[in-house]
C-alpha positions in Angstrom: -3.6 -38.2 -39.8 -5.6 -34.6 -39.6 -5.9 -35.2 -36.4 -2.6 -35.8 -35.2 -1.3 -32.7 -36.7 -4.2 -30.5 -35.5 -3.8 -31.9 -31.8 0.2 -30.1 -31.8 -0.9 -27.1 -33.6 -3.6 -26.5 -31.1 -1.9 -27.0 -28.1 1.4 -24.6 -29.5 -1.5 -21.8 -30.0 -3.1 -22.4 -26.9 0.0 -22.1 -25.0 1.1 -19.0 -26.8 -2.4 -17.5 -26.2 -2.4 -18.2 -22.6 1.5 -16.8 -21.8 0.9 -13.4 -23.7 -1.6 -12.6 -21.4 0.9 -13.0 -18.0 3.5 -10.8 -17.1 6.3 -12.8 -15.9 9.1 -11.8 -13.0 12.7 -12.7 -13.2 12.1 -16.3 -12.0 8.9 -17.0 -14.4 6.6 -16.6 -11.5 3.2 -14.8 -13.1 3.5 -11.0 -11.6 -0.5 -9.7 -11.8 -1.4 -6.3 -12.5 -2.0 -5.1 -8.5 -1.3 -1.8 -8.1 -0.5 0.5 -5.2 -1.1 3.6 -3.7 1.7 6.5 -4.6 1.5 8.2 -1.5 1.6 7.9 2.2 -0.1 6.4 5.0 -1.0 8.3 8.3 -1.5 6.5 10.8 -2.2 9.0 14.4 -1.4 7.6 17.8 -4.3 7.3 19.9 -3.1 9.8 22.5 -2.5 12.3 19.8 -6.2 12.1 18.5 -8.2 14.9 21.1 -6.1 17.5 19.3 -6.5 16.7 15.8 -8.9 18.9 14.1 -8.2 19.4 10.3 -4.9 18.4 8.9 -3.3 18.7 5.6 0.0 17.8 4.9 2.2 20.0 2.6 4.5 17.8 0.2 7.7 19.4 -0.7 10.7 17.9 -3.4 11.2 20.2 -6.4 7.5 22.2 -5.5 5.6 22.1 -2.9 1.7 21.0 -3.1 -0.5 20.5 -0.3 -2.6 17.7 0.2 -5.9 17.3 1.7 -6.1 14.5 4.6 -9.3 12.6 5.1 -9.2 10.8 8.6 -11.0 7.2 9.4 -10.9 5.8 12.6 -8.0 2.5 12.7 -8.4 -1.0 13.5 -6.9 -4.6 14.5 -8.0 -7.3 13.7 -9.1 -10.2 16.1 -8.7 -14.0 15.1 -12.4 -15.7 16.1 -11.0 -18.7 15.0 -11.4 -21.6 12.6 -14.4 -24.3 12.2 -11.2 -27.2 12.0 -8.1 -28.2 10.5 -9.1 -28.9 7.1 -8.4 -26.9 3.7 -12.4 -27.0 3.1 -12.9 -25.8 7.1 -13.3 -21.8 7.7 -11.9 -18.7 9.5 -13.3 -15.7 10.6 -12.1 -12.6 12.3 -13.4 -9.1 13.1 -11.9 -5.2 13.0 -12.1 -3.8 16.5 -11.8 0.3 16.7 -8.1 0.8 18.4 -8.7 4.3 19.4 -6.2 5.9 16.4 -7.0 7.2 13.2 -5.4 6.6 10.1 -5.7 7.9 6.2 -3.9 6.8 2.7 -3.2 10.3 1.2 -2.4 10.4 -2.9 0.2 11.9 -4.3 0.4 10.8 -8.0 4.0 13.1 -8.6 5.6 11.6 -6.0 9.1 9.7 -6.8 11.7 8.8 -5.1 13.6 11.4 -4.1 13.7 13.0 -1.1 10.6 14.9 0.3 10.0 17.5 3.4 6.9 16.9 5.0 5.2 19.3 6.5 2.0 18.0 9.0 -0.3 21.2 10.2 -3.0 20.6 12.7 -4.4 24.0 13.2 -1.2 26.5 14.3 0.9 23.2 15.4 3.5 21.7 12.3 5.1 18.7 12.6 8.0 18.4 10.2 10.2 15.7 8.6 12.6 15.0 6.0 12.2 11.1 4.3 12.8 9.1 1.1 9.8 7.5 0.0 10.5 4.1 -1.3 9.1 1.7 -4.3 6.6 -1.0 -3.1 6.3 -4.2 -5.4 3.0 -5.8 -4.5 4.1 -9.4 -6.2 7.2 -9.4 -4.7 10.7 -8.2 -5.9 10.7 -10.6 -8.7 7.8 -8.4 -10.2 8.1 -5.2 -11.3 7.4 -1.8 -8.7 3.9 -0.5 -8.0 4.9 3.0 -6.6 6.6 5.4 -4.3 5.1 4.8 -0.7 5.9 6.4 2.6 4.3 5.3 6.3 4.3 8.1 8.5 3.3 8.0 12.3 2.0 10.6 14.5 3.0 9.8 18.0 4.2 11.4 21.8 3.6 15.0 19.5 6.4 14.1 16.8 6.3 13.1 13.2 8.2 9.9 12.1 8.4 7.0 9.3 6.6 4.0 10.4 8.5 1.0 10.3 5.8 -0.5 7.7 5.0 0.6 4.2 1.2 0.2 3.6 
């Protein structure tokens, strides 16, 4: 009899112990804690690259702040292929140097609001007006991970990428 009141009791704390530690979205899906970058991502076409020399990028809503920009060279990625067909069977893949160069800059007071961007490359300024926008990492059942704008650097003009990072 101890037993078969001890097995439900259990089980009812188990299951209370195990769903107060998920955050759930608006279907019940489990949302995790992933986070994302409040910023923007730089991305600087290959053509554009001989002239870059130090840029910073000045950030301007209700103040203005300038931030620093810390270039890496980009990437795609190239498929090698997969050892079969079979769940248990691997992949692989490589990151080839495409010739641009890319950065994630930080911004932990952006929002939402509109923003004028200011790009300087030595006595060149590329300017643009945008409205970052809210990623959600799980999906848009979960709740938002930050502001996030993609900006591209291309044929000597600044623009939003089509992509948010």
């Amino acid at each position: 009899m101890r037993a078969t009141v001890a097995l439900p009791i259990l089980a009812a704390s188990t299951a209370l112990l195990v769903a107060c530690g998920a955050d759930y979205g608006f279907l019940g899906r489990a949302c995790t804690e992933m986070g994302a970058l409040h910023g923007f991502s730089l991305t600087i076409a290959k053509e554009m690259t001989p002239d870059i020399t130090d840029p910073v990028l000045e950030v301007c809503d209700s103040t203005c702040r300038t931030l620093p920009i810390e270039l890496t060279e980009g990437s795609d990625t190239v498929e090698q292929g997969c050892t079969g067909d079979n769940p248990e069977d691997s992949c692989s893949a490589i990151s080839v140097p495409n010739g641009t160069l890319v950065a994630s800059i930080n911004d932990p007071t952006l929002t939402t609001a509109e923003v004028t961007l200011t790009l300087t490359n030595g006595s060149t300024e590329y300017t643009l007006t945008a409205t970052p926008e809210m990623v959600y990492p799980n999906g848009q059942d979960c709740p938002a991970a930050g502001p996030q704008l993609s900006l591209l650097l291309a044929q000597d003009r600044l623009s939003v990428s089509a992509t948010v990072p």
